[in-house]
N, C-alpha and C positions, 0 to 999 in steps of 0.2 A: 504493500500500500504506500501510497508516495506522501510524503510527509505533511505536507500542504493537505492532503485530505483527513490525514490522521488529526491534524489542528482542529479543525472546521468541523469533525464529526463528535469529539471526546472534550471530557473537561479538561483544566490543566494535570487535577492530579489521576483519572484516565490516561492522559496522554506518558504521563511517567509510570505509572505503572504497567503497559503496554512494554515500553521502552525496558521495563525493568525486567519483564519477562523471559527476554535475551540474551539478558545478563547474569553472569555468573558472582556478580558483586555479595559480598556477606548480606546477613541479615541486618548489621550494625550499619554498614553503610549505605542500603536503601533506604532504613530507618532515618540515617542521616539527610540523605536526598530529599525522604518527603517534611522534614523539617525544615530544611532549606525554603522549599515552594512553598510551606504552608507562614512562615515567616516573611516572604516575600510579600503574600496577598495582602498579610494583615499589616506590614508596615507601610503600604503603596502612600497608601492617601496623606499619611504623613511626611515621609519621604519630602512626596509631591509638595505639598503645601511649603517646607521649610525650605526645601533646597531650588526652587522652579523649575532649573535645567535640569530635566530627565527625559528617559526613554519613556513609551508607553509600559504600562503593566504587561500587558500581549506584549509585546517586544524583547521585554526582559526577561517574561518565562518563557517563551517562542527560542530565542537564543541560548540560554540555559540549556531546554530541552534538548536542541540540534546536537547544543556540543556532547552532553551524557549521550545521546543514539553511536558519534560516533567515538569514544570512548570504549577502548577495551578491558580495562583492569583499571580500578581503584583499591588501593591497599592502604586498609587506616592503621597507623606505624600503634604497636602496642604500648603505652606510656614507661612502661617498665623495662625496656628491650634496650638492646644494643641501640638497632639504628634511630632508638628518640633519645640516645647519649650521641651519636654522631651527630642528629639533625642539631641539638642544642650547642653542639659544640663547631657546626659550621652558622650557629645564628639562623637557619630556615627553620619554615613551618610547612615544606611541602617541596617534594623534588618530582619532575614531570621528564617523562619521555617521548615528547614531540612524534619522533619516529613513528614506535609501536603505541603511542598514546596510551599510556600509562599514568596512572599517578600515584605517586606513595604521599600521605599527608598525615597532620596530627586529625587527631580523631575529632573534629568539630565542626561545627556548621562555618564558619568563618574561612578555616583554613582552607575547606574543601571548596567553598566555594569559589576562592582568588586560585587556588589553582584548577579548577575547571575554567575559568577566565584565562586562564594562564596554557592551556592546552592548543588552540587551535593553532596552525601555525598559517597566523595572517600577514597578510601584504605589508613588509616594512616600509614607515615612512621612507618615501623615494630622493636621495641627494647624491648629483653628479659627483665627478670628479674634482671640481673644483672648492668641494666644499668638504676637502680628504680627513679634515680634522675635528668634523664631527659627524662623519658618514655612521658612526658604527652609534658613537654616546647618545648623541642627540634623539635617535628612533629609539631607542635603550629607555631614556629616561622620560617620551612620550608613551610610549607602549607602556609602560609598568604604570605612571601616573592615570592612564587610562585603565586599567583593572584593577589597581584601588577604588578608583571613583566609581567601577561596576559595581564592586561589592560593596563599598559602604552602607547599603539598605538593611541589610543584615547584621553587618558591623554593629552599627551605631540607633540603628532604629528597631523596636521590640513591641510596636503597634499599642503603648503605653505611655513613653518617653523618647527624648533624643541626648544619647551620654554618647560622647566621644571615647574610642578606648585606644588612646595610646599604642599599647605596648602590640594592638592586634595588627596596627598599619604597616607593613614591607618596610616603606620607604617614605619615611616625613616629607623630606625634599622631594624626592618624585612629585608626592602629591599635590605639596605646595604646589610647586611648577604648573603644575598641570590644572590646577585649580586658578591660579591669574592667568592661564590662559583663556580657558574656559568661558571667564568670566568677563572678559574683557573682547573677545572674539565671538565669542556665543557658543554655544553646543554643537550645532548643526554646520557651520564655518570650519570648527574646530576638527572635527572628526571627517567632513567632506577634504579638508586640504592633508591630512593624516593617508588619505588612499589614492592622491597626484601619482599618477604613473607618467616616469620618463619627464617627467615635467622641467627643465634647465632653469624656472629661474620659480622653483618652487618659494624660496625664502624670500623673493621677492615681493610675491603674491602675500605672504604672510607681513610682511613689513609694510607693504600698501594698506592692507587694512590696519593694523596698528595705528599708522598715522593720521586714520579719521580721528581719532582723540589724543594722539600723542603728536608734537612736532617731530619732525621726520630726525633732529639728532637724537631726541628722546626714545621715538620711537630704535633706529639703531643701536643705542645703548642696553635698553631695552634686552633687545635679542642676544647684545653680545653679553650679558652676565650669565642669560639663560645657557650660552654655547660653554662658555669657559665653566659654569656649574654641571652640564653636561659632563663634561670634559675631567673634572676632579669626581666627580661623583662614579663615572662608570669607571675610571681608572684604580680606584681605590682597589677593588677585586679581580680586577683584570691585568695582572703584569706585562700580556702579550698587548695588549692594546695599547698601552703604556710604552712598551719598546719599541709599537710601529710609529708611535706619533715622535719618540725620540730620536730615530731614526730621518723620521719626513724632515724634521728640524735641524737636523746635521745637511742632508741637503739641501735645504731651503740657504742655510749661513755659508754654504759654499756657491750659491747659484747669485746669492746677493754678491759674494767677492767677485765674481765673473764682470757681475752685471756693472760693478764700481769702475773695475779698470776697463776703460772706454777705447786707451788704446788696445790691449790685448783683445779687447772685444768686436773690433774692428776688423783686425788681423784675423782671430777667427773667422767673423762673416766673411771676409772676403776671403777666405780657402775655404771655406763651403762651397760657397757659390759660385767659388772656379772648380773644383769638384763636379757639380754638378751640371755644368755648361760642360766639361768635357763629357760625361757619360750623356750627358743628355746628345752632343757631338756623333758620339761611338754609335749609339741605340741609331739614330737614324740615318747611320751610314748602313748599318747592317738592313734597316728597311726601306733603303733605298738601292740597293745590289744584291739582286736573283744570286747570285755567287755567293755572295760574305754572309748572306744570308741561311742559305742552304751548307755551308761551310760553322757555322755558332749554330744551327739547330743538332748538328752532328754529336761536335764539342759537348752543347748541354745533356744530351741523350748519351753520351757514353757515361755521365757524372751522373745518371739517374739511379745506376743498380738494380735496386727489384726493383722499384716504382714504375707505373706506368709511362711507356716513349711517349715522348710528346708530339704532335701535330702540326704541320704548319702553321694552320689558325691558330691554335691554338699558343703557340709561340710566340706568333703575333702580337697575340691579344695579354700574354705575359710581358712582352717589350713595351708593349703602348701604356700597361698599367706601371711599368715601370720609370717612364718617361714622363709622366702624368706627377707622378710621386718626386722628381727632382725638379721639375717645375713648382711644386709645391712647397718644395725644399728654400730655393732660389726666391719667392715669393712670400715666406717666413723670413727669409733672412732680409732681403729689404724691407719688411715692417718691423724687425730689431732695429732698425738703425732710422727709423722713426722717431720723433723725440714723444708724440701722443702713446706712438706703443708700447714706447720703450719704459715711458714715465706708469704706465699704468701695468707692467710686465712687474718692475719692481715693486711700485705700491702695492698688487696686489702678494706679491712674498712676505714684505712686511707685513702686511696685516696677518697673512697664515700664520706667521711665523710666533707672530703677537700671540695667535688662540692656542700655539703649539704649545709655552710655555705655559700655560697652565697644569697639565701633568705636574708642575710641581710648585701651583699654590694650595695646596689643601691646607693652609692656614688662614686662607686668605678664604674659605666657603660662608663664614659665619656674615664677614663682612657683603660679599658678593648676594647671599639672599635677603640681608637689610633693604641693602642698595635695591635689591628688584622689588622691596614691598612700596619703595617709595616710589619707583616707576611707574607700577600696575594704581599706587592712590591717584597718583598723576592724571591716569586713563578712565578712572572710572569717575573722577569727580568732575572731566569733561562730559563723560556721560550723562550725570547727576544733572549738571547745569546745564543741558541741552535739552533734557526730557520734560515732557509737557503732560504727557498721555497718562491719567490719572492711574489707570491700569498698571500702567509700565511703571510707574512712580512708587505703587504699591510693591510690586518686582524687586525695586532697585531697593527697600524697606526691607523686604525679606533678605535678599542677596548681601546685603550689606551686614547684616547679623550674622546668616551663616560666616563671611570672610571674617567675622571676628574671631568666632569657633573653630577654626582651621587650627589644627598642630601646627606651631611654628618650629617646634623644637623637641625633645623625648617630655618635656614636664612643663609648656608653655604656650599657652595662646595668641595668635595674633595680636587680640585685646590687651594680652599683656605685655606685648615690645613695648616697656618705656620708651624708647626710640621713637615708635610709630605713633603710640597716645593723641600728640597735638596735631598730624593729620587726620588718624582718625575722627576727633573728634573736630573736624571740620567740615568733613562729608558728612556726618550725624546731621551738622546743624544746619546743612546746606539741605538735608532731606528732610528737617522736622520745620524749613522753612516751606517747599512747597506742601508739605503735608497743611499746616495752616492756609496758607494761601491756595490753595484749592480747595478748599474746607473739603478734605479726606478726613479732618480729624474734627473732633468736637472742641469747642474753646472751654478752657478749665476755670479764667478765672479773667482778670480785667488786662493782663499782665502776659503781652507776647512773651518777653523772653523766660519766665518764670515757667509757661506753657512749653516752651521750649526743651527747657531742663527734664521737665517732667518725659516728654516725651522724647528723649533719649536714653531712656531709663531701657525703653526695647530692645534697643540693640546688643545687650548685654542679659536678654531674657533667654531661656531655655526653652519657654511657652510655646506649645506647635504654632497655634493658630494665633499670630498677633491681634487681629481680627476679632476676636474675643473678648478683648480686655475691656474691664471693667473698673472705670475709675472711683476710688470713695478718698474725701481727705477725713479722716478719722477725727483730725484737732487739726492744730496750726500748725503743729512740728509732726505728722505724719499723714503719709496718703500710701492706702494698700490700695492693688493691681486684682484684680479677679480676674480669674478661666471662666467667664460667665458667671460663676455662684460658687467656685473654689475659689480660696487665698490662696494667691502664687506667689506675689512679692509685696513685701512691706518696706519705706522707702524714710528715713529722716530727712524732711522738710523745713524751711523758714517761710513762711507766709504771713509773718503779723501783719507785715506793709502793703501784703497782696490782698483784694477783694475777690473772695472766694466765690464762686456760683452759688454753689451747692455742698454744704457740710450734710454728712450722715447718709449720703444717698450716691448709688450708683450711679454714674454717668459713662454709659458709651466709649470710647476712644473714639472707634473707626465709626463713623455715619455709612 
């Protein structure tokens, strides 16, 4: 039955258990499986409401399911066993076998879930050649930031509450990263330029949209802390990656001494390109003499051995691509000796050369993702002050509480970078202004900015649905927040100065 039919016919947890039926998986890890789907269902609307950018429900258990159909073996590692002394002592929670699709995991709905995300073996972000020093890191630390953000619904969400759990996330950074992109780019931007095939100026396309909210050096900068955090992050466990970029950097600092000395560099081009005026010379004397010709097809045929004799045409057609090729030769080397080419032959070594060095700032990570939290404020607070659209206002309300709750660190909140504090708290007040000014919100008392304080109390709420709240000022020196008719937070106040609406009675937030 073709799997599109099997969706459209079964519920979702039919559809796994079908699936299941195939399988040789334990009783503990179907068990697991259907915990997974039945935690999905009930944490969706939650999810949905806190975070906005997400998949549909259909979509994520549609996906889910695809990946377990083609999934051969799932092995949940015994907690008492050797290999969960290996796993903890290599730091994982789940090792996969791409190949034979395989998974070995710790025995939990979480673990199993990021490595069933972690099984398919999808299309890597697509970067040429010229982009050699973050060909491998860069798709590395998109890809992993992307199946965190699949599983966090499980993670962090329990169809109850939304708690953050630290210690279950792979990779802080990743996520980070992947979350000012997200956010900043959109969901849908994000993951359509994630599957650019063959694309040559893929990074381009992403920099152009950056600088609808960022100035284009901003935006630049931007990118490059993202590249060099790439860069230190995937290197830290990968020695060979590490060796090929040290490597590229050994000849990048010998292609720059080339490129310095102008005369040596002259001298070169010009025995190239007498080089290849002479072969280019030779090749068309042989194709222009029935003789010399049939005399170098002989020549080349007795240097064949086994391989097959070659043809007239066909020899031809090897000389002409050969002559093709020192023309080419000849036509490089006059754009060396270009001062446009030559100027931007070198700038762009330097700048490689610049990303190459990072292999060896990993002291410098701490600094480099500060630096990017002030970027991405940079981008979303052109956002903020562009947006009109009551709707999207509400959005950028939510959105802006979650990036408070983002891990910045193993034990630290966005909220909490001291560092970031007084931007943060300027996007707050730039959103709790059009919230007023578009009467999104109800007025608390006679007193804009008083109304203002109050309502940035949100962004630092846990509360699923903001939407909910429920204003009361208790006295002068407190106002508690209701979930509707539960206390969620209680707040010390100074109001003597302020004329209150309404004491002892709830009021609305959101209208």
């Amino acid at each position: 039955m073709a799997k599109k039919d099997l969706f459209h016919r079964l519920s979702h947890n039919e559809q796994l258990e079908e699936i299941l039926e195939t399988k040789t998986f334990s009783l503990d890890c179907k068990n697991l499986l259907l915990s997974i789907l039945y935690k999905l269902e009930t944490s969706y609307n939650d999810y949905e409401t806190v975070k906005r950018m997400v998949d549909t429900k259909k979509q994520m258990i549609e996906d889910i399911l695809n990946i377990i159909a083609e999934c051969n073996e799932i092995i949940l590692v015994d907690p008492n066993s050797a290999k969960m002394r290996e796993f903890k002592e290599e730091n994982i929670k789940f090792r996969i076998d791409k190949q034979e699709k395989i998974i070995e995991t710790e025995p939990n709905e979480n673990s199993l879930l990021n490595a069933i995300y972690n099984l398919p073996v999808e299309k890597k972000v697509y970067l040429d050649e010229e982009h050699s020093a973050i060909r491998n890191s860069l798709p590395f630390i998109l890809e992993t930031g992307r199946n965190i953000n699949r599983a966090e619904i499980i993670r962090d969400f329990d169809a109850w509450s939304w708690n953050t759990l630290f210690s279950e996330i792979p990779s802080i950074e990743c996520n980070l990263i992947y979350q000012n992109l997200q956010i900043l780019l959109g969901k849908e931007f994000l993951e359509s330029w994630m599957k650019l095939e063959n694309t040559k100026n893929s990074l381009e396309i992403l920099s152009n949209e950056l600088e609808k909210m960022l100035e284009k050096k901003d935006a630049e900068e931007f990118l490059n802390l993202i590249f060099r955090l790439s860069i230190i992050i995937y290197c830290k466990n990968n020695e060979k990656e590490a060796m090929r970029l040290r490597d590229e950097l050994d000849w990048n600092n010998e292609e720059l001494k080339r490129l310095n000395d102008t005369i040596g560099l002259v001298e070169e081009i010009t025995e190239i390109k007498t080089k290849a005026i002479a072969e280019i010379d030779r090749i068309d004397r042989i194709l222009n003499d029935k003789e010399a010709f049939e005399k170098e097809l002989i020549k080349v045929n007795e240097k064949q051995e086994d391989t097959r004799m070659l043809m007239p045409d066909d020899f031809e057609n090897k000389l002409q691509r050969k002559k093709k090729k020192m023309e080419k030769k000849i036509k490089d080397a006059d754009n060396m000796l270009l001062v446009k080419q030559y100027m931007q032959r070198k700038s762009q070594i330097i700048k490689d050369s610049e990303l190459f060095k990072a292999i060896d700032e990993s002291e410098k990570k701490e600094e480099y993702i500060l630096k990017l939290q002030e970027y991405f404020i940079k981008g979303i607070k052109a956002q903020i002050m562009a947006e009109e659209d009551k709707n999207k206002i509400i959005d950028l309300v939510y959105i802006i509480r979650y990036y408070n709750f983002i891990p910045y660190s193993n034990d630290k909140y966005i909220k909490d970078v001291e560092e970031l504090k007084d931007s943060i708290d300027e996007i707050e007040e730039l959103l709790a202004n059009k919230l007023i000014a578009q009467k999104i919100v109800n007025r608390l008392s006679n007193n804009i900015e008083f109304d203002k304080n109050i309502i940035k109390k949100i962004f630092n709420m846990r509360m699923i649905n903001l939407e909910n709240i429920n204003a009361e000022f208790a006295n002068d020196y407190e106002v508690i927040f209701y979930d509707v008719e539960t206390i969620e937070e209680k707040f010390d106040i100074d109001c003597e100065e302020v004329t209150i609406l309404k004491y002892d009675r709830k009021i609305k937030l959101f209208i």
